[in-house]
C-alpha positions as CSV (number, residue, x, y, z in Angstrom):
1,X,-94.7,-38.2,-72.3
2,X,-92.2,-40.6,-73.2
3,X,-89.7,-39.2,-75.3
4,X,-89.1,-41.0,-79.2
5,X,-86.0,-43.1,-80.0
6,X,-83.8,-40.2,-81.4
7,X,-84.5,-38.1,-78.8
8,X,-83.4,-40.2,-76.5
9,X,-80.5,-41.0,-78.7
10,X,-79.8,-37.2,-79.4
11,X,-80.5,-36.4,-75.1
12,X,-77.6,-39.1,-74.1
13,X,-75.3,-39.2,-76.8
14,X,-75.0,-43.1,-76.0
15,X,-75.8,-45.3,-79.1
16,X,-75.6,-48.7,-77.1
17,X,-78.0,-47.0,-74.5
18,X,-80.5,-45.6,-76.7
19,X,-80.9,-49.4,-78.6
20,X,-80.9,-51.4,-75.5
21,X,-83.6,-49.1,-74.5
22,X,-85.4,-50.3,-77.7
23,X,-84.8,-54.0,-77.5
24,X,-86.4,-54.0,-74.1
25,X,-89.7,-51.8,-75.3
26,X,-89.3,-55.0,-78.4
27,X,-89.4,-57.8,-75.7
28,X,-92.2,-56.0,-73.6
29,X,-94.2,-56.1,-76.6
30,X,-93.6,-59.7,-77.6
31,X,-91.9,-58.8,-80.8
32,X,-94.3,-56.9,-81.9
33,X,-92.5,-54.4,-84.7
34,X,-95.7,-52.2,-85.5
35,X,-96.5,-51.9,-81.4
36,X,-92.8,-51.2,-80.6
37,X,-92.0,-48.4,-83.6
38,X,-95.4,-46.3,-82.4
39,X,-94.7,-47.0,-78.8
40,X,-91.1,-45.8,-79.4
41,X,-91.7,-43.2,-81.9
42,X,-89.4,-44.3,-84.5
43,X,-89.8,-46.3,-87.7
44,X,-90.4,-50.3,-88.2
45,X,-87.6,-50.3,-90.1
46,X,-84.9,-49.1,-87.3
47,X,-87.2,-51.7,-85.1
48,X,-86.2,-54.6,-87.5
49,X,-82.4,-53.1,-87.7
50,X,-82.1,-53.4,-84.3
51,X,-83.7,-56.7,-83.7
52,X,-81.5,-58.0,-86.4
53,X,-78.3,-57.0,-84.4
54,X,-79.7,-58.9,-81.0
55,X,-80.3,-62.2,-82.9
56,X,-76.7,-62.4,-82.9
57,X,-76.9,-63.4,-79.3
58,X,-74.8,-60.1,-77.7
59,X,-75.7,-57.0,-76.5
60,X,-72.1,-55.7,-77.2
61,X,-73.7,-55.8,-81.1
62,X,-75.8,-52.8,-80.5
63,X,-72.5,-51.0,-80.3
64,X,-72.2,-48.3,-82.6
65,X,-70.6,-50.1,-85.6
66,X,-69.6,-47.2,-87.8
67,X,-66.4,-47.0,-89.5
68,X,-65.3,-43.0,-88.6
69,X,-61.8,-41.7,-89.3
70,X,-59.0,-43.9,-87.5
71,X,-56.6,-40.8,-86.5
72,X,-57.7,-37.1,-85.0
73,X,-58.5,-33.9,-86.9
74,X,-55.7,-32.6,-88.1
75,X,-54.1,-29.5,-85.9
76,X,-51.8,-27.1,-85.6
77,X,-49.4,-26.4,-82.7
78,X,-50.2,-24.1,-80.6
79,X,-47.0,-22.4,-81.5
80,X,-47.3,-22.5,-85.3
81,X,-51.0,-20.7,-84.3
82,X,-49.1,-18.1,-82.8
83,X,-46.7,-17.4,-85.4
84,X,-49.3,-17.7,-87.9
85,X,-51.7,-14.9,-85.9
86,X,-48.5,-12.6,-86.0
87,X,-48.3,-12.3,-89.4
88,X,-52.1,-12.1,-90.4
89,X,-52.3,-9.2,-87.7
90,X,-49.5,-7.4,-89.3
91,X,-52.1,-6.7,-92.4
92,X,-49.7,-7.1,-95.1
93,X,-51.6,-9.4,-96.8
94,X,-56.1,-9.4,-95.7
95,X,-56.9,-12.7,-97.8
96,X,-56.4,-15.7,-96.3
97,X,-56.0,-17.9,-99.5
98,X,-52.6,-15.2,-100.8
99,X,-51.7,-15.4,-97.1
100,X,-51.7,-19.3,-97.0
101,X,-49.2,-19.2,-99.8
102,X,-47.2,-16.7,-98.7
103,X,-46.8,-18.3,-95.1
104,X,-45.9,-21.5,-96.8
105,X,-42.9,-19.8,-99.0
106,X,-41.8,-18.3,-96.1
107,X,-41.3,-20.6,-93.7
108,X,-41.0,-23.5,-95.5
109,X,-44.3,-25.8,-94.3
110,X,-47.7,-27.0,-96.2
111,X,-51.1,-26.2,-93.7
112,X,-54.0,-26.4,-95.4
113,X,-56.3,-23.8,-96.2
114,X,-59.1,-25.2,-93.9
115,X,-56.9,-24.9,-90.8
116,X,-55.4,-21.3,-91.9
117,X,-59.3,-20.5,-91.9
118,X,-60.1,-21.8,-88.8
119,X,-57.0,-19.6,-87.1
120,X,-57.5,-16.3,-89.6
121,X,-61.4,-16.0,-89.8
122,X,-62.0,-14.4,-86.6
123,X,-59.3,-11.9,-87.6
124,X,-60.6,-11.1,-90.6
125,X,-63.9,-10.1,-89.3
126,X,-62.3,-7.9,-87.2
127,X,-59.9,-5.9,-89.8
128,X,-63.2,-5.8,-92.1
129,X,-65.5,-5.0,-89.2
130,X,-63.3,-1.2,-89.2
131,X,-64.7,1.5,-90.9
132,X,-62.7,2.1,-94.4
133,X,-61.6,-1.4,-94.7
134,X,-64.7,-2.6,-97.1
135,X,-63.9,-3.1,-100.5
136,X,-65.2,-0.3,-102.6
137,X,-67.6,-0.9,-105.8
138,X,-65.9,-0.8,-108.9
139,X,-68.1,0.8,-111.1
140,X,-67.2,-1.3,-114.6
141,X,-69.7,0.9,-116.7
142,X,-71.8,3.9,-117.0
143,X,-75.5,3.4,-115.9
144,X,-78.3,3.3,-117.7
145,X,-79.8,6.4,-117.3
146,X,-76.9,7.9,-118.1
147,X,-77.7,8.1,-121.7
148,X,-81.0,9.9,-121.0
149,X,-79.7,12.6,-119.2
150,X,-77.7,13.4,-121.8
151,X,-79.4,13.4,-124.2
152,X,-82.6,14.2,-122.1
153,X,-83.0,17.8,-124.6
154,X,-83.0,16.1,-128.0
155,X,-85.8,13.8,-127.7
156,X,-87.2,11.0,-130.4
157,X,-83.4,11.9,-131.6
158,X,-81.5,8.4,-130.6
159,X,-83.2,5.3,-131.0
160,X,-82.4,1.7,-130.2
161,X,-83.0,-1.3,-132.0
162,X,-83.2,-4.8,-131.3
163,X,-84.9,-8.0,-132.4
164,X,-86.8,-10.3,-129.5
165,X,-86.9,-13.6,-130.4
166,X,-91.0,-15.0,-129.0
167,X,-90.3,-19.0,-129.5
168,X,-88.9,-19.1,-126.0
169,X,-91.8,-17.3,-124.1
170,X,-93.4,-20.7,-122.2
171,X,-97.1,-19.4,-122.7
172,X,-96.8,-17.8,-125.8
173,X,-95.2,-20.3,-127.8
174,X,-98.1,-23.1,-128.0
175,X,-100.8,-20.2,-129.7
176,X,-97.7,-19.4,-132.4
177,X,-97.5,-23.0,-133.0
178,X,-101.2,-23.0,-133.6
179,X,-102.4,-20.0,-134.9
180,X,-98.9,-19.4,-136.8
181,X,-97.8,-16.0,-134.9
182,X,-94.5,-14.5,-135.9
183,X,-91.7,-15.7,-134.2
184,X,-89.5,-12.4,-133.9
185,X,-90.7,-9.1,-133.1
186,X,-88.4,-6.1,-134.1
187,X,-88.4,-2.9,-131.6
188,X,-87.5,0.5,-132.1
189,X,-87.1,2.1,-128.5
190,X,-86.1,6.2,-128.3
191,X,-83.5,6.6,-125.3
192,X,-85.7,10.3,-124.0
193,X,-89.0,9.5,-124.1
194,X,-89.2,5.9,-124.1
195,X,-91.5,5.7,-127.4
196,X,-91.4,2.3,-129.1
197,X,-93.0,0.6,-132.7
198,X,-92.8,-2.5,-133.3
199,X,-93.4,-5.0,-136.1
200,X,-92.9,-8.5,-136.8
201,X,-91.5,-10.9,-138.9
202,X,-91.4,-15.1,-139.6
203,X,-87.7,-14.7,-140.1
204,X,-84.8,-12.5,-139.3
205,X,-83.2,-11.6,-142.9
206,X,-81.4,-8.5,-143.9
207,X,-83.8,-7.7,-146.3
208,X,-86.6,-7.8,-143.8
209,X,-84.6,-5.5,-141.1
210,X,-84.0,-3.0,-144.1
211,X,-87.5,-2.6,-144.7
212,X,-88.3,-2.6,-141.4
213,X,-85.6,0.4,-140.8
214,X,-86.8,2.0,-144.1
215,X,-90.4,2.2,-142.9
216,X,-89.8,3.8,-139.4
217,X,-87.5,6.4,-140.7
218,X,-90.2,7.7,-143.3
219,X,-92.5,7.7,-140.6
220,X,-90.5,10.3,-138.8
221,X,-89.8,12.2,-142.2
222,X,-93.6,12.2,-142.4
223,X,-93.8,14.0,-138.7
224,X,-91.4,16.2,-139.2
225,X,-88.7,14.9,-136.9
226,X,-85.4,15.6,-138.5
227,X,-83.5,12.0,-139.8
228,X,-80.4,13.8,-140.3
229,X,-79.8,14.6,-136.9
230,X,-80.8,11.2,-135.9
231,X,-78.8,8.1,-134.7
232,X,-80.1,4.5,-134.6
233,X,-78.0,1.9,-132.9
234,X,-78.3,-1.9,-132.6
235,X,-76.2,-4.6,-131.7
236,X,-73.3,-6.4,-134.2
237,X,-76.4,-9.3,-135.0
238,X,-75.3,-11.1,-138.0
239,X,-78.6,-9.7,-140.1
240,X,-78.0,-6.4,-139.5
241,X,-74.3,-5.8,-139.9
242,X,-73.6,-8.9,-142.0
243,X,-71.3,-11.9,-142.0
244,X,-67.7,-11.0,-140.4
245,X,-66.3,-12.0,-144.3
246,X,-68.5,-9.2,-145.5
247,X,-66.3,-6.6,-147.4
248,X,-69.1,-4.1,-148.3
249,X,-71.1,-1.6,-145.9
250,X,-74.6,-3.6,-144.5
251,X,-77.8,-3.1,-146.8
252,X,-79.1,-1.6,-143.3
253,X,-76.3,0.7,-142.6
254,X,-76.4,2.1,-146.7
255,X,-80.4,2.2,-146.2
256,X,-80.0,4.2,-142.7
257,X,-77.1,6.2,-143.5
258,X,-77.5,7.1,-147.8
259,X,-81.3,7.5,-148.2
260,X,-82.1,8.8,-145.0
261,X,-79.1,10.9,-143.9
262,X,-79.3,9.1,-140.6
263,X,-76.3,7.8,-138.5
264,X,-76.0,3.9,-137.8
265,X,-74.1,3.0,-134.7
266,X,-73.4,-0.5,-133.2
267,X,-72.4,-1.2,-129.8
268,X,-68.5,-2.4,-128.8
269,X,-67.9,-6.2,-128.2
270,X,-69.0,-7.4,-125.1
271,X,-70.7,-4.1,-124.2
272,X,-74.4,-5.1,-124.5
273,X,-75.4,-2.8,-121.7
274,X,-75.7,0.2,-124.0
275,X,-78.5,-1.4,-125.6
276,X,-80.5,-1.1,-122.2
277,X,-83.4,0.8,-123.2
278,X,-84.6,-1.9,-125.7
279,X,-83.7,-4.6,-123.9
280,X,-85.7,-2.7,-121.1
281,X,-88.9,-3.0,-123.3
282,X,-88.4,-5.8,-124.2
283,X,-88.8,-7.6,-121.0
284,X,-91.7,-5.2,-119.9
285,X,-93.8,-6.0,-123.1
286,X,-93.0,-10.0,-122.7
287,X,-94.0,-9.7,-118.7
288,X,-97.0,-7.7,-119.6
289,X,-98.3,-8.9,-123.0
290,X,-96.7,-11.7,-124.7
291,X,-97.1,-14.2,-120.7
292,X,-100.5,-13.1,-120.1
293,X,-102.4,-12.4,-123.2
294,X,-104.2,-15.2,-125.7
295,X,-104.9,-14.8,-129.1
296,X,-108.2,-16.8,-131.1
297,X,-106.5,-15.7,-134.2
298,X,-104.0,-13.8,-135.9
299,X,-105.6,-10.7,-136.6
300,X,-106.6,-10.5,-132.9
301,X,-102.7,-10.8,-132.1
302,X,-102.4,-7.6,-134.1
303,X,-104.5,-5.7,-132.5
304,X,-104.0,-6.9,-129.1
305,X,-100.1,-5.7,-130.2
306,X,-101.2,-2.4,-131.7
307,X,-103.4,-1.3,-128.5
308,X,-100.5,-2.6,-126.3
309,X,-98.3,-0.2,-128.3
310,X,-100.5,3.0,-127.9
311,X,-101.1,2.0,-124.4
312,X,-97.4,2.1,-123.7
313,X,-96.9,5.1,-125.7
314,X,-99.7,7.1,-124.7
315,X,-101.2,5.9,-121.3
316,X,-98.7,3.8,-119.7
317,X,-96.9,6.4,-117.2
318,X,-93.1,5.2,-116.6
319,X,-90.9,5.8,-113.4
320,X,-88.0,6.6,-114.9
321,X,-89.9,9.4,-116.8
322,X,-91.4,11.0,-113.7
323,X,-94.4,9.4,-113.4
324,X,-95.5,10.8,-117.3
325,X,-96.2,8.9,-120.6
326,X,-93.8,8.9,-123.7
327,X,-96.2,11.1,-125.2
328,X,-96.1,13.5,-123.2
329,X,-92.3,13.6,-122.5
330,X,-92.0,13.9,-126.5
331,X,-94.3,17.2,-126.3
332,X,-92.2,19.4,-124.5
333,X,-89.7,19.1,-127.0
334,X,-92.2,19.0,-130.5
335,X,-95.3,21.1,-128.6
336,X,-97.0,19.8,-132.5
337,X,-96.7,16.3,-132.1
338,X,-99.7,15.0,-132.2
339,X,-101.4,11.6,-131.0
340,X,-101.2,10.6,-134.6
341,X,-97.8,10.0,-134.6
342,X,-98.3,7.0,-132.3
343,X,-101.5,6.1,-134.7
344,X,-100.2,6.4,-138.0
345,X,-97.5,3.2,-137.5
346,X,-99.7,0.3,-136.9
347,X,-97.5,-3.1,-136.4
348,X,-97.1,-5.2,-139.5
349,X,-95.9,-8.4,-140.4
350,X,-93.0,-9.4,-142.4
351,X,-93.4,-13.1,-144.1
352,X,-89.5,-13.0,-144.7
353,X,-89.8,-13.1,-148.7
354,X,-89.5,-9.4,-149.1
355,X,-87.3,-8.3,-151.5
356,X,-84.8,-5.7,-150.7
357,X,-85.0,-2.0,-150.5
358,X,-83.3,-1.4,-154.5
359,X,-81.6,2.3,-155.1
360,X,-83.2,3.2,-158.9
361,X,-81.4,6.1,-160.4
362,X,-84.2,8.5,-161.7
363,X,-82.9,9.6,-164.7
364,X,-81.9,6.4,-165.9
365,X,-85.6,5.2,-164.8
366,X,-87.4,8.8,-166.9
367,X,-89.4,6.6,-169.2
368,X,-91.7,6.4,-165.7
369,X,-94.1,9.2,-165.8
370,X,-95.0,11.4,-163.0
371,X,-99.1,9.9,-163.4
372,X,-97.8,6.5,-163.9
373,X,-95.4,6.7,-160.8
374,X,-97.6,8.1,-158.6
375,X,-100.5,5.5,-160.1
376,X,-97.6,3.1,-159.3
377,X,-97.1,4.4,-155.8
378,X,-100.4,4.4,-154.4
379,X,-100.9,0.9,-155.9
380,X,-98.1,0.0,-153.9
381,X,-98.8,1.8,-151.1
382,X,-102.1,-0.4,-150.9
383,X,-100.4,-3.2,-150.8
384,X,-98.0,-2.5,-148.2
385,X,-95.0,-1.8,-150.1
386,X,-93.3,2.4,-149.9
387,X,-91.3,4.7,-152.2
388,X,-89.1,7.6,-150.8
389,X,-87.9,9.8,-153.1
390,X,-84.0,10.9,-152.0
391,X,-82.1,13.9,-153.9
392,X,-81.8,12.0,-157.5
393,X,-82.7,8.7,-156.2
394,X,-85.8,6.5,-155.7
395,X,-85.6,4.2,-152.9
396,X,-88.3,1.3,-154.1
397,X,-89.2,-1.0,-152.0
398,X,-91.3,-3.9,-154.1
């Protein structure tokens, strides 16, 4: 089988042979360009190239014609490479950029890096090639799971919070641009057990974070689990810890920390890793919900969210918990906790326009009677705003 025109040219490494080998299939062929590119193996357009450069009326045109570099590569003496192989062996200095510049200083000439790499390389694969000579890890932070072995006796204890923003989710954002979903979702994640609510909201305000806070923490009360030994942390996000100009404490930290006896911690600058656990979830529930799931409606997207939520709390064995459910890892520590404490917080929706959580003073507030207020309560109640009475306070929510 005849070999095709760049084989040839690759076999010989001759560019005048490989051409005039072309020209003479062209003249066989009567100048055909179509018969001579298939009978050559090459393109019609290299065959018209190359019977342009014969019209001239020479064969020394099918010379190679190229303009390549007019001077050699540059080198270095043979004994400059010497010199420059004593020092690198010498070890002082293993990198071959800190070396370059410390050759140069010393004895007074400019070599580029390129050529310094073509003399050092092999060296340096050998120094890193002996045992104790890698570089070793630096561990910058404290890994993940650190945080839930210790605190892997005081479940449902810590939480961490987080909002995700859903308008840059590529499949879920055209159904909330047509059936008007909520565009943030807000996550409370427990480090232990790996329980998580969630709710949602049209905008991220702080008096829609407060409320959300508010109503997670009296859904512990309600179960029992002990808010004053509890710590919530998030991130330093401008809605829950306020502008940087802000004198006063955040209406989520005094809503956390004053009615509820709780403890509000935010992460340091720059260390977003502590927030792991949430962030954790947050990826999960966007891989295996929000990318795969659609919604006829927007009560359907509730639901579909609240099953997700007692699958994931109830059913969904995790890994990192040893194969068991949230659920289950919760029991061990509260043997009383009950399936209902996954059932009784359903996800809601925030529009935005909620007021804020207000502290009334009681006494000042006595012309409320006990019937009315408790009238007044369960009204409320219906309509999805809470009361929590605290000490001499009333923590209204309306």
């Amino acid at each position: 089988m005849e070999l095709s025109y760049y084989e040839y040219l690759k076999d010989v490494k001759n560019t005048y042979k490989a051409r005039l080998r072309l020209v003479n299939c062209l003249k066989k062929n009567g100048g055909n360009i179509s018969k001579t590119a298939k009978e050559i193996k090459t393109t019609r357009k290299t065959v018209r190239k190359i019977k342009l450069l014969t019209q001239k009326g020479r064969l020394s045109a099918l010379e190679d014609q190229r303009k390549g570099p007019k001077c050699q590569w540059k080198q270095i003496s043979s004994s400059w490479q010497k010199l420059i192989k004593k020092e690198f062996s010498k070890g002082l200095i293993k990198t071959i950029t800190n070396f370059r510049l410390f050759f140069n200083r010393k004895y007074g000439v400019s070599f580029s890096y390129k050529l310094f790499w073509r003399i050092c390389s092999p060296m340096l694969k050998e120094i890193k090639a002996k045992p104790g000579n890698h570089r070793k890890h630096k561990k910058k932070h404290k890994r993940k799971a650190y945080w839930r072995e210790k605190y892997q006796d005081k479940p449902l204890l810590y939480w961490q919070t987080d909002p995700k923003y859903l308008d840059d989710i590529q499949t879920f954002y055209p159904q909330m641009i047509k059936l008007g979903l909520p565009r943030y979702q807000l996550g409370f994640r427990d480090v232990v057990s790996g329980s998580v609510f969630i709710s949602y909201t049209y905008s991220l305000s702080t008096s829609v974070l407060a409320n959300a806070a508010a109503r997670f923490l009296h859904h512990l009360g309600k179960h029992q689990i002990p808010t004053d030994q509890l710590q919530l942390q998030s991130d330093n996000d401008t809605a829950i810890v306020g502008p940087p100009q802000q004198q006063s404490r955040p209406l989520f930290t005094r809503i956390v920390e004053d009615v509820f006896s709780a403890r509000h911690e935010r992460i340091p600058p720059g260390a977003c890793w502590q927030q792991g656990y949430i962030e954790a979830y947050n990826w999960t529930c966007e891989l295996e919900f929000y990318a795969i799931e659609q919604f006829k409606s927007l009560k359907e997207f509730l639901e579909k969210a609240y099953t997700y939520q007692l699958v994931y709390n109830l059913l969904r064995p995790q890994p990192a918990l040893g194969n068991k459910t949230p659920y289950e890892t919760a029991k061990k520590v509260y043997p009383d906790l009950k399936p209902r404490f996954y059932l009784d917080l359903p996800p809601i929706i925030y529009h935005g326009d909620e007021p804020a959580p207000k502290l009334v003073n009681v006494d000042e507030a006595a012309i409320i009677e006990s019937k009315q207020l408790k009238k007044t309560i369960n009204s409320s109640l219906q309509s999805g705003y809470l009361f929590w009475e605290k000490s001499s306070f009333l923590v209204v929510l309306y």
